[in-house]
C-alpha positions as CSV (number, residue, x, y, z in Angstrom):
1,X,-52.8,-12.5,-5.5
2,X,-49.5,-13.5,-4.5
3,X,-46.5,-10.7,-3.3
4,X,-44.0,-9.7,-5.5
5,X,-40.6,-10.6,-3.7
6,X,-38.5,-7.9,-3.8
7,X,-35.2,-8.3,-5.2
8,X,-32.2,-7.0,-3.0
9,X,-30.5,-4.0,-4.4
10,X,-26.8,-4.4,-5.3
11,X,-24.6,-3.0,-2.8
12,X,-23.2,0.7,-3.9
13,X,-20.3,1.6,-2.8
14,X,-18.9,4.8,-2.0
15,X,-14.9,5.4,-4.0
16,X,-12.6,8.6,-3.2
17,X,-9.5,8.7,-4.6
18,X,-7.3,9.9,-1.3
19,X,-4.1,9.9,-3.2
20,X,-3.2,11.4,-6.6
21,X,-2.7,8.7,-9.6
22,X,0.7,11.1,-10.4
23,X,3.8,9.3,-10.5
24,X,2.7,5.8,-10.7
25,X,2.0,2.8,-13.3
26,X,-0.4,3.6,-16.2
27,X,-1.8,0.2,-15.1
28,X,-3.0,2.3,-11.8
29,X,-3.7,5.3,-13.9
30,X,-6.0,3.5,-16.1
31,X,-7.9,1.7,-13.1
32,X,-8.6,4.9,-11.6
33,X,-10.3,6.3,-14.3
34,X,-11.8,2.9,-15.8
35,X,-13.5,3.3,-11.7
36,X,-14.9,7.0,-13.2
37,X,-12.3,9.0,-10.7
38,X,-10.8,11.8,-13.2
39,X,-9.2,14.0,-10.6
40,X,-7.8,13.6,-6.4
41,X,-10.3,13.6,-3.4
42,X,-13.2,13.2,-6.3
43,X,-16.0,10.4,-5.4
44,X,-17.9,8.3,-7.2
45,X,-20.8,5.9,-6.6
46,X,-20.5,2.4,-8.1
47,X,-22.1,-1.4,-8.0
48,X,-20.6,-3.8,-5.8
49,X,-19.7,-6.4,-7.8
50,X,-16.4,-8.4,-8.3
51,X,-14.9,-6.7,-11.4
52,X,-14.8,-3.4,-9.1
53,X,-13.5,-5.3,-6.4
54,X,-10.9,-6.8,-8.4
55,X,-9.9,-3.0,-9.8
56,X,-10.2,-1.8,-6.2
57,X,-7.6,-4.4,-4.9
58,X,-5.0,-3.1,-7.3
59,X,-5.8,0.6,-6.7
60,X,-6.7,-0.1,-2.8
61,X,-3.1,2.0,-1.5
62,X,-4.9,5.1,-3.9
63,X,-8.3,4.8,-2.7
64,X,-10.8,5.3,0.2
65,X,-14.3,2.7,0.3
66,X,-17.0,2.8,2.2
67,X,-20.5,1.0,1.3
68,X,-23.6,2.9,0.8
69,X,-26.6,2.5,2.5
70,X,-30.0,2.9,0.2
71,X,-30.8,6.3,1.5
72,X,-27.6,8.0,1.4
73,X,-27.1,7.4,-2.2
């Protein structure tokens, strides 16, 4: 019987807001919490995939990213 080939997991990757959303564009605002972050310094987990990167390159001056290895999520 044949292997199964495993698929790769999707990349994670590891979003902290570093700077508050306070004071700028409701466009920002909106990306911030359309990412999951509700509040400053909060973190989220999420799928690397290009519609986060796209909402990461607005936000990027707001945000901190780092990708996630399997075992630390």
């Amino acid at each position: 019987m044949a292997k199964k080939q495993q698929e790769p997991q999707p990349k994670q990757l590891r979003i902290t807001q570093v700077v508050s959303g306070a004071g700028r564009p409701a466009t920002h605002r909106a990306t911030l919490r359309a990412l999951g972050l509700r509040r400053h310094q909060q973190t989220v987990i999420q799928r690397d995939n290009p519609a986060i990167r796209g909402m990461l390159f607005q936000v990027q001056h707001l945000v901190r990213v780092e990708e996630v290895t399997e075992g630390e999520a």
